[in-house]
N, C-alpha and C positions, 0 to 999 in steps of 0.2 A: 444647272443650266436649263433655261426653260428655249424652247424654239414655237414661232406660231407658226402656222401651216393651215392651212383650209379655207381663209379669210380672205379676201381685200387686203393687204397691209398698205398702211400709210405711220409715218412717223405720231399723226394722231391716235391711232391705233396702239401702235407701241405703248403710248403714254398710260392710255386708259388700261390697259395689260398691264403695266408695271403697277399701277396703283389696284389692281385688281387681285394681283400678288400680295402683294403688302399686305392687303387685309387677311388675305388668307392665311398669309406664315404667322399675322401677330392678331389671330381673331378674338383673343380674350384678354389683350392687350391696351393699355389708352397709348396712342400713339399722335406722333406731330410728322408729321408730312412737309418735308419742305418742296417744292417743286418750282419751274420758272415756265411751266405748262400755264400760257392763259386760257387754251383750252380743254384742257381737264379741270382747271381752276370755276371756269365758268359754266361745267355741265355740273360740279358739285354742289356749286353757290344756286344754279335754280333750272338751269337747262335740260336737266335731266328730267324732271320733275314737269315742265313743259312740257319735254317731246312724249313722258309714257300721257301727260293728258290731250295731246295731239293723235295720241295712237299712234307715236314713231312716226309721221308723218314725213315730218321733214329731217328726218336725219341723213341722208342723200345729202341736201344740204352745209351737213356740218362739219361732214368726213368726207375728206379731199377725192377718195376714190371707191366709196361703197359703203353700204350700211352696214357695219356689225353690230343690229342691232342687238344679238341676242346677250354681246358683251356688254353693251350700252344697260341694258337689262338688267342682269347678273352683276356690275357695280351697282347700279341704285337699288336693289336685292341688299349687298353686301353692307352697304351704307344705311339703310333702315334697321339691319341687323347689329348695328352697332350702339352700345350705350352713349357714347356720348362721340 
């Protein structure tokens, strides 16, 4: 069981969390992600890759109640780190 704590939570939060999980438990893994998240769907597809060339500007913006950016971070980290 994992609990977040110290953040802003919004259910967008959550999302990016669980998919932040995922890679961790299966890092050396190919994995298929099914999700009905269009916004985690949409910070993988290119929005993440925006905001770090924004300099995290607008992520305020994207997250209903606060920027966790350093989670926003740490997936597009997690996600470069992966082969395919």
């Amino acid at each position: 069981m994992v609990q977040l704590t110290g953040v802003v939570l919004s259910n967008n939060v959550a999302e990016v969390a669980a998919v932040v999980l995922c890679l961790l438990a299966w890092r050396n893994a190919h994995l298929m992600v099914h999700m009905d998240s269009t916004f985690v769907l949409g910070l993988i597809n290119s929005r993440l890759l925006a905001m770090e060339r924004d300099s995290w500007g607008d992520t305020l913006q994207h997250l209903s109640r606060g920027p966790p950016t350093p989670l926003l971070c740490y997936l597009l980290y997690l996600l470069r780190d992966r082969a395919g």
